[in-house]
DSSP file (Angstrom, degrees, kcal/mol; ACC not computed):
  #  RESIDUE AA STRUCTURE BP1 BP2  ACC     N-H-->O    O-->H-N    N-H-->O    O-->H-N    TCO  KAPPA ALPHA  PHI   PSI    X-CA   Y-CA   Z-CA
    1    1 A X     >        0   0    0      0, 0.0     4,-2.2     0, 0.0     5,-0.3   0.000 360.0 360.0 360.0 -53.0   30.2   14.2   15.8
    2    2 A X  H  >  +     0   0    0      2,-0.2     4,-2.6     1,-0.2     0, 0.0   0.816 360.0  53.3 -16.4 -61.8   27.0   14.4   17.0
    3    3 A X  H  > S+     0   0    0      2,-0.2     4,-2.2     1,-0.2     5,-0.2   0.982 110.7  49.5 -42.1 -72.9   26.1   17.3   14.4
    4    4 A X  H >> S+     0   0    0      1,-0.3     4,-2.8     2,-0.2     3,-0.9   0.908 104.0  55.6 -43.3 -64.3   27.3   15.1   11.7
    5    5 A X  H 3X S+     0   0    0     -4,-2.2     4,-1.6     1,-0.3    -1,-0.3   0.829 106.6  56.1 -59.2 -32.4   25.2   11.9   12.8
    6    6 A X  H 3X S+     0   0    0     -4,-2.6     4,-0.9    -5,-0.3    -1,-0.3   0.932 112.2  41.1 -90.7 -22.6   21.8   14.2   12.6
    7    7 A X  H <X S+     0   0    0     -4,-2.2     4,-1.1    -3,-0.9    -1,-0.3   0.817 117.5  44.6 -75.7 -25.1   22.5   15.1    9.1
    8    8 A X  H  X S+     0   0    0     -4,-2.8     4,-1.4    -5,-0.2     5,-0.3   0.960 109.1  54.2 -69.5 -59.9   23.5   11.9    7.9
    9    9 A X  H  X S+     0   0    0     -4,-1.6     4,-2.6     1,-0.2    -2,-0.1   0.754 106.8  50.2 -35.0 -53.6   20.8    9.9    9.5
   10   10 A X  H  X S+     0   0    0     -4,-0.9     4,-2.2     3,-0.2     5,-0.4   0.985 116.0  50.1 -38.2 -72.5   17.5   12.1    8.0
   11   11 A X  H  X S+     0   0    0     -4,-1.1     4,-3.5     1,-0.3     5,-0.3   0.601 108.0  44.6 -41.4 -46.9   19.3   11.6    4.6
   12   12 A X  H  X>S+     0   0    0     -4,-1.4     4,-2.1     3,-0.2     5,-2.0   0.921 122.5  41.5 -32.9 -62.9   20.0    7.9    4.5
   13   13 A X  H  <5S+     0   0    0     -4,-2.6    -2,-0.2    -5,-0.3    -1,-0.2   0.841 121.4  38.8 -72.2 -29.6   16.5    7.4    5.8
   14   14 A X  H  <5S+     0   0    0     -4,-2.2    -1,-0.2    -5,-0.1    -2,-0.2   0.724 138.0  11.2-109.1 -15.1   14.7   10.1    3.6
   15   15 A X  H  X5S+     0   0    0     -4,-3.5     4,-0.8    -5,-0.4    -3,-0.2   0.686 127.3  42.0-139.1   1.0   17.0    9.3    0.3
   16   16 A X  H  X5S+     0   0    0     -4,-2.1     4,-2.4    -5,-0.3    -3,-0.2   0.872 111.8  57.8 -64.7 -47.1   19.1    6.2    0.5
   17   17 A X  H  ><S+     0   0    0     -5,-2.0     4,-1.2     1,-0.2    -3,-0.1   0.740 112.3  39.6 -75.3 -34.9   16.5    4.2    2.0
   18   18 A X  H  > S+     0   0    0     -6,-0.3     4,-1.6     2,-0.2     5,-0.3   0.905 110.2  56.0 -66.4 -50.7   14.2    4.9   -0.7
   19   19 A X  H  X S+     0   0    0     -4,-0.8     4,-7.3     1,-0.2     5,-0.3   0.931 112.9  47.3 -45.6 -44.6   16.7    4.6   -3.7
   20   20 A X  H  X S+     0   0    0     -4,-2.4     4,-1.9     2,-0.2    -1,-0.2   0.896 106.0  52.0 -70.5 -31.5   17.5    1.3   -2.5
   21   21 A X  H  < S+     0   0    0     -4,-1.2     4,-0.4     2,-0.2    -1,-0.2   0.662 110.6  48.3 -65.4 -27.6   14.2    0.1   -2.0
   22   22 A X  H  X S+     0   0    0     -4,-1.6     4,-1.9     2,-0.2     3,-0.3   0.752 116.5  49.1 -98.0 -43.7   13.3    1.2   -5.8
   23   23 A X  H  X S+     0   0    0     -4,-7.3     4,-1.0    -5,-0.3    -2,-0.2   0.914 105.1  57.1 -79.3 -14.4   16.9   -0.8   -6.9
   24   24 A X  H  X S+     0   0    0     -4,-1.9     4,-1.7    -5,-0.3    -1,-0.2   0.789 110.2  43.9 -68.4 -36.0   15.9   -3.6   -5.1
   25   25 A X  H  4 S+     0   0    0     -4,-0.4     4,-0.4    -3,-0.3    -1,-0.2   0.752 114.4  41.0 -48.7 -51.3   12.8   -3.8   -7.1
   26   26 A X  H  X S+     0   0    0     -4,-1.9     4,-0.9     2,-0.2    -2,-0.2   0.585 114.6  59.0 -86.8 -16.4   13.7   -3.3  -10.7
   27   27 A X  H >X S+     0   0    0     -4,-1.0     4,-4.3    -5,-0.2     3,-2.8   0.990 115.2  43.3 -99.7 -76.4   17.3   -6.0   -9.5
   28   28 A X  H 3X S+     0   0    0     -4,-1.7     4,-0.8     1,-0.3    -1,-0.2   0.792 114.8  46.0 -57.6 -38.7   14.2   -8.4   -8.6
   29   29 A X  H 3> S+     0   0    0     -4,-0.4     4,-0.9    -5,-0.2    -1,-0.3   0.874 109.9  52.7 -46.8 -52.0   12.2   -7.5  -11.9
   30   30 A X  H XX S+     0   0    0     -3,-2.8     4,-2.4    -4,-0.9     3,-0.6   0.875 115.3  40.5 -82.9 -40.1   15.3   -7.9  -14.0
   31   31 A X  H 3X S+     0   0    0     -4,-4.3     4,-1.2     1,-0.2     5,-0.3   0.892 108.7  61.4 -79.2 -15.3   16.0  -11.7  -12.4
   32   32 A X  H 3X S+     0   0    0     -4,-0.8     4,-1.4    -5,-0.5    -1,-0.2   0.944 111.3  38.1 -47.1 -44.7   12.4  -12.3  -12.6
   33   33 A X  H <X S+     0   0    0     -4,-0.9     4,-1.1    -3,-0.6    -1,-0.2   0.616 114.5  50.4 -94.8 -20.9   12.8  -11.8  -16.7
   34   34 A X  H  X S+     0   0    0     -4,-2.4     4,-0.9     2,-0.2    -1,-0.3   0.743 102.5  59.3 -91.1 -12.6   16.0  -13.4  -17.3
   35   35 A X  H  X S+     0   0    0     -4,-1.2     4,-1.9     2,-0.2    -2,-0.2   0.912 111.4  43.8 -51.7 -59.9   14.9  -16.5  -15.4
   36   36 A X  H  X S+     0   0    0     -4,-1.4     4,-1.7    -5,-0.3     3,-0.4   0.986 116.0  48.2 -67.8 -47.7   11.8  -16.8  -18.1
   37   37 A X  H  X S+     0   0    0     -4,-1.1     4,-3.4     1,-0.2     5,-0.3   0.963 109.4  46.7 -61.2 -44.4   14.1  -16.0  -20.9
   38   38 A X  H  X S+     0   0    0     -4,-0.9     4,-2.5     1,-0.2    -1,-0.2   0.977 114.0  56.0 -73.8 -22.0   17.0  -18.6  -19.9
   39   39 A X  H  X S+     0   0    0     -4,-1.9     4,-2.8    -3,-0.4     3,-0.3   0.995 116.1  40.0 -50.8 -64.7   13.5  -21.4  -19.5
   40   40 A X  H  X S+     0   0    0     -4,-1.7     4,-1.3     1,-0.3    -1,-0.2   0.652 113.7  48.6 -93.7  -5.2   12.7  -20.5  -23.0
   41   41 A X  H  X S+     0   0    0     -4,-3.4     4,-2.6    -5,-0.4    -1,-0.3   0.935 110.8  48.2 -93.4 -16.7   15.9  -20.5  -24.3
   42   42 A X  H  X S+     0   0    0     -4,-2.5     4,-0.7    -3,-0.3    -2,-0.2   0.646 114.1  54.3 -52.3 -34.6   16.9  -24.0  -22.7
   43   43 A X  H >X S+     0   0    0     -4,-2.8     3,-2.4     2,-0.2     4,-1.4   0.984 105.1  51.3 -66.6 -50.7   13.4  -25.1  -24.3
   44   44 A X  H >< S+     0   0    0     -4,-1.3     3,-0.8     1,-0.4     6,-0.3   0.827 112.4  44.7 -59.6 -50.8   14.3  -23.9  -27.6
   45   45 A X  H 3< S+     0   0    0     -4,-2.6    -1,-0.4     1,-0.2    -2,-0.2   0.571 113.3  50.2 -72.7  -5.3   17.7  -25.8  -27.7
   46   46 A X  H << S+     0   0    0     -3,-2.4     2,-0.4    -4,-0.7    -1,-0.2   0.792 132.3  11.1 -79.3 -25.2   16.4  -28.8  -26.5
   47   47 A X    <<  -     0   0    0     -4,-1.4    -1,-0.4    -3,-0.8     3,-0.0  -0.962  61.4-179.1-141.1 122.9   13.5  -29.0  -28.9
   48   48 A X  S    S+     0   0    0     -2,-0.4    -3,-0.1    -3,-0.2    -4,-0.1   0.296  78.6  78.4-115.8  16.2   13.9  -26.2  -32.0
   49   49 A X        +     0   0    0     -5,-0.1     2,-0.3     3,-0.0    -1,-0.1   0.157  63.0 150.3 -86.4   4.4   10.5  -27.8  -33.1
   50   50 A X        -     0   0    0     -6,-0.3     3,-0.4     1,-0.1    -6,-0.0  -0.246  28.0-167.6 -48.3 105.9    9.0  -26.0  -30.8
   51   51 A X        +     0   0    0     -2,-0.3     2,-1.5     1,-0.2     3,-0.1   0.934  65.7  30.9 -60.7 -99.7    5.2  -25.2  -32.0
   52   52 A X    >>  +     0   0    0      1,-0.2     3,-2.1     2,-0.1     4,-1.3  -0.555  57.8 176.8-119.3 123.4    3.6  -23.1  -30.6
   53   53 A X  H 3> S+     0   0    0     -2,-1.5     4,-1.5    -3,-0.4    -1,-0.2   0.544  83.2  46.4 -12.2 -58.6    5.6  -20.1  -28.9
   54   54 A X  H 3> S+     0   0    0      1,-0.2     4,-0.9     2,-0.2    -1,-0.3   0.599 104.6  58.7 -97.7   7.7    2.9  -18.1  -27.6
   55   55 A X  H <> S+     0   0    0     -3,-2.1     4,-1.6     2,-0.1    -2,-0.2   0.803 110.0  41.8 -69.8 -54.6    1.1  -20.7  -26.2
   56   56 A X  H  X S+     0   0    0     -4,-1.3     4,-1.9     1,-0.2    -2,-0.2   0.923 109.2  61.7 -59.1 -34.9    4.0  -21.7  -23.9
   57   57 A X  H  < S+     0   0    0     -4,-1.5     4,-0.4     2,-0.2    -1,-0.2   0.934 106.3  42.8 -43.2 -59.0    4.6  -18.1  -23.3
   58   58 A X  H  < S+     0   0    0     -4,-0.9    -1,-0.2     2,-0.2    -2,-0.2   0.721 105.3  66.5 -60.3 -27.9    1.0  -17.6  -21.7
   59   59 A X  H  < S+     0   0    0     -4,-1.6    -2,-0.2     1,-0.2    -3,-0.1   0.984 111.1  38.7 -67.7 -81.9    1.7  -21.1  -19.8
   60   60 A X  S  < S+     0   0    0     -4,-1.9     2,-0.4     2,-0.0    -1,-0.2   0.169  94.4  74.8 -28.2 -22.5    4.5  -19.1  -18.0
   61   61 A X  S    S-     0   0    0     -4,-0.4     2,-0.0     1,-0.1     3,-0.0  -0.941  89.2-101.2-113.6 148.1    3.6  -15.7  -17.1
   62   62 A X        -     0   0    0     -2,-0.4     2,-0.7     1,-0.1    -1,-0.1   0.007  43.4 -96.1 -29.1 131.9    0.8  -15.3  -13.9
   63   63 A X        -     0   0    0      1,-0.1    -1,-0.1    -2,-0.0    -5,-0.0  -0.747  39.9-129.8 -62.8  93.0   -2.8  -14.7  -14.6
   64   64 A X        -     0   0    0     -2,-0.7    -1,-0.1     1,-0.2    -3,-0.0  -0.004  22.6-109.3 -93.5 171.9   -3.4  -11.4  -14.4
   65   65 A X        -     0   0    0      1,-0.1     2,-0.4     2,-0.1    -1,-0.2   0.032  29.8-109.0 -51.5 150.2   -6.5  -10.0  -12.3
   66   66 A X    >>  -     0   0    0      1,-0.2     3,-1.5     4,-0.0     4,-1.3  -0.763  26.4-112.3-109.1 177.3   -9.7   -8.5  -13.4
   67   67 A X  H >> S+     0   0    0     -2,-0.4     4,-2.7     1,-0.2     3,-0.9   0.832 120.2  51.4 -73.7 -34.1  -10.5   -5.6  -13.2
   68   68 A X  H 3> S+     0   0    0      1,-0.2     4,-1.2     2,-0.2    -1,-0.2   0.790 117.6  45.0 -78.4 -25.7  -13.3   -6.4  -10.5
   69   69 A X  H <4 S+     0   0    0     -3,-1.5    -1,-0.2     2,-0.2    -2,-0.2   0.806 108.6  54.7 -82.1 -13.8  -10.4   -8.3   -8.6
   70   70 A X  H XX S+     0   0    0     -4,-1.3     4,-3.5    -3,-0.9     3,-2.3   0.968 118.3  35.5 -60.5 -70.9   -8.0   -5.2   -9.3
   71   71 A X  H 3X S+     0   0    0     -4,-2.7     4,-1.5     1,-0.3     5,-0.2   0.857 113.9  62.6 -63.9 -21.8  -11.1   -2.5   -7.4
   72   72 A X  H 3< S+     0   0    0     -4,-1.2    -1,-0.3    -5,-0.3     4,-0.2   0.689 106.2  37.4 -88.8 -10.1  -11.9   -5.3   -5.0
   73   73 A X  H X> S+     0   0    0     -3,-2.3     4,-2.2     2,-0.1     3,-1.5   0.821 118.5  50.8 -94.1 -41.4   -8.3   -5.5   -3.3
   74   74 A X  H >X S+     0   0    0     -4,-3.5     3,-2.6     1,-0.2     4,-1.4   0.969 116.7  45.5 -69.8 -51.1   -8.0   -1.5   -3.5
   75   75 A X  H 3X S+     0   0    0     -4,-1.5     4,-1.3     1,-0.3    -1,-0.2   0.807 113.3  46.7 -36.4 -29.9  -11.6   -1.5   -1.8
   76   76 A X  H <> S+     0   0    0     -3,-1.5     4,-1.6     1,-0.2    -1,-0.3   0.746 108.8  50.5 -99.2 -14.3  -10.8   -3.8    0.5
   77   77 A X  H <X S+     0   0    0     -3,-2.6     4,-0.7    -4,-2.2    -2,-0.2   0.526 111.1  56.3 -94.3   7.4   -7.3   -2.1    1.6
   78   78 A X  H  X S+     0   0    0     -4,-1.4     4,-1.4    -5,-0.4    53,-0.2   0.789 107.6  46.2-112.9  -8.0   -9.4    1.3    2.0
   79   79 A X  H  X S+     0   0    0     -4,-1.3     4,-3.3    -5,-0.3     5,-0.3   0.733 113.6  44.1 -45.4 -55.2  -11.7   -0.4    4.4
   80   80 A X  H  X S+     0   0    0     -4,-1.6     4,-1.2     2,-0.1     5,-0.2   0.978 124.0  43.6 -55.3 -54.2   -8.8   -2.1    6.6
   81   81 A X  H  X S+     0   0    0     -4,-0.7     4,-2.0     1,-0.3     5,-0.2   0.794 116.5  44.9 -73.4 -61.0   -6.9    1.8    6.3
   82   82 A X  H  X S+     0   0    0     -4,-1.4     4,-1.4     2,-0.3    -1,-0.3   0.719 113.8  46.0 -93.8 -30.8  -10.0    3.7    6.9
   83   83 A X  H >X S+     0   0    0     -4,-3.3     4,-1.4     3,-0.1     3,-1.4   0.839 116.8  48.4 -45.2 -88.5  -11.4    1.5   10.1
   84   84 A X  H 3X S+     0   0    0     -4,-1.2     4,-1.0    -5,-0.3    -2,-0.3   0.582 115.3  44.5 -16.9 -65.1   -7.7    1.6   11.5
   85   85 A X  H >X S+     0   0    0     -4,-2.0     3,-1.3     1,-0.2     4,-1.1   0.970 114.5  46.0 -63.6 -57.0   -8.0    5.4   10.8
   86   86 A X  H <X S+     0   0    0     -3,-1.4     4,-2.1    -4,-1.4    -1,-0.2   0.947 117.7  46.0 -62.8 -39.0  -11.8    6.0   12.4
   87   87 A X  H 3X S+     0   0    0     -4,-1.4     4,-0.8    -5,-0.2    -1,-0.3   0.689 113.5  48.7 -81.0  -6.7  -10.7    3.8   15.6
   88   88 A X  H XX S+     0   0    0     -3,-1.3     4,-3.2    -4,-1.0     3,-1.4   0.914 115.4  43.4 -88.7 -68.9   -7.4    5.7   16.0
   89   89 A X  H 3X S+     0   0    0     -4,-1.1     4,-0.7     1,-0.3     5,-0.2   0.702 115.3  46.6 -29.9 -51.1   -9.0    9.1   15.7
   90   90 A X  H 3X S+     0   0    0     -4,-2.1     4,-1.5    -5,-0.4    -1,-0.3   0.849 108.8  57.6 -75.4 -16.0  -12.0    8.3   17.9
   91   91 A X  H <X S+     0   0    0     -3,-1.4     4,-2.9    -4,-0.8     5,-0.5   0.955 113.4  44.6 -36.8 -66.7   -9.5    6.7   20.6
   92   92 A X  H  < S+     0   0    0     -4,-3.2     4,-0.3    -5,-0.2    -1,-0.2   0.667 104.2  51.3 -86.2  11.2   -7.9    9.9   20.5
   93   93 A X  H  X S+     0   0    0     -4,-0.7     4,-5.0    -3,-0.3    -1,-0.2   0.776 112.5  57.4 -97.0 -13.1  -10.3   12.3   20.7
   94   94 A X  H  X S+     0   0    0     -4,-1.5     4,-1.7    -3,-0.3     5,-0.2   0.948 103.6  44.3 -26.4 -80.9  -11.4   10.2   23.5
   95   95 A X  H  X S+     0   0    0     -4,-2.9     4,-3.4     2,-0.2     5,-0.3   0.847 114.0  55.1 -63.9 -31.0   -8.5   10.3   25.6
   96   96 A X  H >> S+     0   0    0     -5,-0.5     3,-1.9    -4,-0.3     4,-0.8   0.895 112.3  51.3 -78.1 -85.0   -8.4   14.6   24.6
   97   97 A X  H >X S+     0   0    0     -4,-5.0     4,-2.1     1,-0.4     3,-1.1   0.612 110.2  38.1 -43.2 -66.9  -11.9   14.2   26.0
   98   98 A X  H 3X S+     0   0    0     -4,-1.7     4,-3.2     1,-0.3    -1,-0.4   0.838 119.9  56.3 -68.3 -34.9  -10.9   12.4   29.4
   99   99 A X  H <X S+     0   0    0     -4,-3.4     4,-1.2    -3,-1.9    -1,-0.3   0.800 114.2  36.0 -63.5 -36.5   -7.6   15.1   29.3
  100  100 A X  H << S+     0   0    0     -3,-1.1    -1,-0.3    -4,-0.8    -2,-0.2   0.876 118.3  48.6-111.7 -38.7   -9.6   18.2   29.1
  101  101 A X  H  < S+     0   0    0     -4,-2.1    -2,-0.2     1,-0.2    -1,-0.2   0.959 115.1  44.0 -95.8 -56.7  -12.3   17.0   31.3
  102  102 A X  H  < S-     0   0    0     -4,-3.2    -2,-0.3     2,-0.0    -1,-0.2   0.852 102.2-151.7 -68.9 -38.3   -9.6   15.6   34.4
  103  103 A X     <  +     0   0    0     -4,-1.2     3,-0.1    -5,-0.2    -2,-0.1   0.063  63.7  96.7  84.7 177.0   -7.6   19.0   33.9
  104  104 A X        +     0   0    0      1,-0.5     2,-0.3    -4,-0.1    -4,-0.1   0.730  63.0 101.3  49.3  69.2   -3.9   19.2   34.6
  105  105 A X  S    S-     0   0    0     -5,-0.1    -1,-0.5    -6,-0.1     2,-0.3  -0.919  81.8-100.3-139.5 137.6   -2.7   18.7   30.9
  106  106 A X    >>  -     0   0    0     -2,-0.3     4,-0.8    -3,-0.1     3,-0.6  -0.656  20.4-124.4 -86.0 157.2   -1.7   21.7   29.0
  107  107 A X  H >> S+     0   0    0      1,-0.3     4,-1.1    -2,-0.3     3,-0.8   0.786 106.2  62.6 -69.9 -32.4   -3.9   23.2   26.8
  108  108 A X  H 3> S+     0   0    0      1,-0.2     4,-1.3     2,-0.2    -1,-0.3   0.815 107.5  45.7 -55.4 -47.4   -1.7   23.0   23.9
  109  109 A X  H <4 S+     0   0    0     -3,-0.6    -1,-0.2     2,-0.2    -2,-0.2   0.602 107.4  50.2 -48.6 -27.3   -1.7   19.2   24.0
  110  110 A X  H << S+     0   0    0     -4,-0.8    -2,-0.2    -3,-0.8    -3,-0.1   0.310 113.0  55.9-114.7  -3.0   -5.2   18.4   24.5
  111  111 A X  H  X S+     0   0    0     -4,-1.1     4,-1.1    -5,-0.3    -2,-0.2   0.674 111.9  41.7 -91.0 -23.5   -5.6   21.1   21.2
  112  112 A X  H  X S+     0   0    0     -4,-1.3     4,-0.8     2,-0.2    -2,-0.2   0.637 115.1  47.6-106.1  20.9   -3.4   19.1   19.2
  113  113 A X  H  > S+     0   0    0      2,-0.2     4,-1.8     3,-0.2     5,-0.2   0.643 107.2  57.6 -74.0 -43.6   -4.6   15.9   20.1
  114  114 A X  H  > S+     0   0    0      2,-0.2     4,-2.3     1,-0.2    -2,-0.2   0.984 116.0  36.5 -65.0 -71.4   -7.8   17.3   19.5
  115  115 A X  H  X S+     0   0    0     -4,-1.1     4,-2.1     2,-0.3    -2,-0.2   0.766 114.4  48.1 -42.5 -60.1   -6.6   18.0   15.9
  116  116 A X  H  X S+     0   0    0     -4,-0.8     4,-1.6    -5,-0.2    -1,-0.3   0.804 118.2  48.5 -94.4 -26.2   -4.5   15.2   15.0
  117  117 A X  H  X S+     0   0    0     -4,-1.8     4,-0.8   -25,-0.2     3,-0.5   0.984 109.1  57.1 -77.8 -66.0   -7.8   12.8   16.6
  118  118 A X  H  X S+     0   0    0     -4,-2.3     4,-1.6     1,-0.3    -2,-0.2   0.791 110.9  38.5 -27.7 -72.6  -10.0   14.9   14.5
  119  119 A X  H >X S+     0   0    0     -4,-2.1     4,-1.8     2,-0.2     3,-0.8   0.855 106.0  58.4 -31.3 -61.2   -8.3   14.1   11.3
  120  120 A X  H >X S+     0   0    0     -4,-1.6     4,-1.9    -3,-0.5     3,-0.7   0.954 110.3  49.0 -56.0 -80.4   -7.5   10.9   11.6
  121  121 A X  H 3X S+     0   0    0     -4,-0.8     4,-1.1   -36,-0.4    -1,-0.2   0.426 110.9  49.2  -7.4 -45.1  -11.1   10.5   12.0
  122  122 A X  H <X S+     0   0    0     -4,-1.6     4,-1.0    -3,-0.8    -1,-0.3   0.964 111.9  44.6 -54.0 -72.2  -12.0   12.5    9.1
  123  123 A X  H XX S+     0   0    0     -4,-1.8     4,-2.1    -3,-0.7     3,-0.6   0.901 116.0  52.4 -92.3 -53.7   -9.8   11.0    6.6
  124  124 A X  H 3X S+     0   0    0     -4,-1.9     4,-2.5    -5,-0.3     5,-0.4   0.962 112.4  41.5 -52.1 -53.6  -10.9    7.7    8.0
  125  125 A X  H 3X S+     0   0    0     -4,-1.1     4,-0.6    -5,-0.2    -2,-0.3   0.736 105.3  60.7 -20.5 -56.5  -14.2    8.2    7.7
  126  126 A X  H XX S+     0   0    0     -4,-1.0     4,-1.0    -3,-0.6     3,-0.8   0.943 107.7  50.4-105.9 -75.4  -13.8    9.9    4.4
  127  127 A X  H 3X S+     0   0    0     -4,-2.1     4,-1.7     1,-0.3    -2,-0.2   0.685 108.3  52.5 -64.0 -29.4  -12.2    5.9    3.2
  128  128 A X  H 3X S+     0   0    0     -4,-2.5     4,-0.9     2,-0.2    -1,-0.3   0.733 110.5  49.6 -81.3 -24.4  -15.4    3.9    4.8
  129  129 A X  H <X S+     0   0    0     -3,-0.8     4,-1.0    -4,-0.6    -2,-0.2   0.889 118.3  34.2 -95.8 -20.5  -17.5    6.1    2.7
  130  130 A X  H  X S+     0   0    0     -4,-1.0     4,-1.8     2,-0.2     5,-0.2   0.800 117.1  55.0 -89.2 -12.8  -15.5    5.6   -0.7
  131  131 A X  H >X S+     0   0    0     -4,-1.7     3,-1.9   -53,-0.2     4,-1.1   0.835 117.8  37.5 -64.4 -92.6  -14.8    2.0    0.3
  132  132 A X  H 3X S+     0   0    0     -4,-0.9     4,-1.2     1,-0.3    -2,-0.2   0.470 120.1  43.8 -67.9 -27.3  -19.0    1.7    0.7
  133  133 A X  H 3X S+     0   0    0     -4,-1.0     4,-0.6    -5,-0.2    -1,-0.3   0.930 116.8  47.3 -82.0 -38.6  -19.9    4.0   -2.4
  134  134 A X  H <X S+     0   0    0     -3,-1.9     4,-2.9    -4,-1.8     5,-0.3   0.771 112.7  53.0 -68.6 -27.8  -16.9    2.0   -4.7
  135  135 A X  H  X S+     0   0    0     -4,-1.1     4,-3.3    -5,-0.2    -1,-0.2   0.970 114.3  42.6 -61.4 -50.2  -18.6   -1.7   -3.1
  136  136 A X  H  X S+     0   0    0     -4,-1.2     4,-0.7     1,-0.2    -2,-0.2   0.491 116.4  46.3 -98.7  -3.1  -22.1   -0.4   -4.4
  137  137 A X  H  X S+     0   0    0     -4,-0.6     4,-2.2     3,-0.1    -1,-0.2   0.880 111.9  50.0 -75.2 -42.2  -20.8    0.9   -7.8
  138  138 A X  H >X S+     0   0    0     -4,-2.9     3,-1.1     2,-0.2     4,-0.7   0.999 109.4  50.9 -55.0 -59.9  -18.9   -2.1   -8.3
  139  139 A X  H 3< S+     0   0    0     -4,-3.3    -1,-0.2     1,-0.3    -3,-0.2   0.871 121.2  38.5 -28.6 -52.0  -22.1   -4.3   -7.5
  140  140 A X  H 3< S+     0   0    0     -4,-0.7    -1,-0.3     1,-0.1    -2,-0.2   0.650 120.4  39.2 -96.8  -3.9  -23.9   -2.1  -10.1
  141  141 A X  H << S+     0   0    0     -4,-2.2     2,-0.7    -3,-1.1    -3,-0.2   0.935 111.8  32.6 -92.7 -57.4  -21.6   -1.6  -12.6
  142  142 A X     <  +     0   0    0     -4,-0.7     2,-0.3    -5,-0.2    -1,-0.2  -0.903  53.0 175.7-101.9 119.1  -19.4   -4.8  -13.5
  143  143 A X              0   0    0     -2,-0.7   -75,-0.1    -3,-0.1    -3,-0.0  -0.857 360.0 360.0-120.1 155.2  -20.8   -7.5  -13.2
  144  144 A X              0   0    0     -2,-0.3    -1,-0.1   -76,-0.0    -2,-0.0  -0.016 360.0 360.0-170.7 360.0  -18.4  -10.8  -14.4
């Protein structure tokens, strides 16, 4: 039974849990679109004088972003993501510091500590410098 439970459990989580997540999306999509459709057909039979269509249309659908508000949220979620990443990494190369330094840790731990702090660090790093390069393109490029 046991046996069983550790193959089901990965799968669910690595392909149920996703499938569902993706029908849950498009199910919310799809009432999104028949909601505006039953609005504009309930206008139409109440008034079939209706002028103009695509004016009401526009009235109804969400404003979309510009493009400078589009790069300014991914900018701004690769700033939160790449602090978070640069304090986790130096945290841990920290603690791998204090490990190696106090001794009775095995060696194998405070090297993949070392490694997995390292990274993080990198890759955070890596996001503060395209968050800061993407800030000072936007500034000089699009202007609105």
């Amino acid at each position: 039974m046991k046996e069983l439970i550790a193959v089901i459990v990965p799968i669910g989580i690595c392909v149920v849990l996703p499938i569902l997540i993706v029908w849950i999306i498009m199910q919310n999509k799809k009432n999104d679109t028949n909601r505006r459709t039953e609005i504009i057909l309930a206008a139409l039979e109440k008034n079939p004088d209706i002028g103009n269509m695509e004016e009401i249309l526009k009235k109804m659908t969400p404003p979309q972003p510009t493009f400078r508000e589009k790069m300014l949220r991914k900018l701004h979620g690769e700033l939160m993501w790449g602090s978070t990443m640069a304090i986790l990494g130096v945290a841990l190369l920290i603690t791998v510091t204090i490990w190696a330094i106090s001794g009775g840790y095995a060696t194998g731990d405070i090297a993949a500590l070392g490694v997995i702090g390292t990274a993080c660090f990198a890759s955070g790093l890596g996001m503060l410098i395209a968050y800061f390069s993407g800030k000072k393109m936007l500034n000089k490029g699009v202007k609105e």
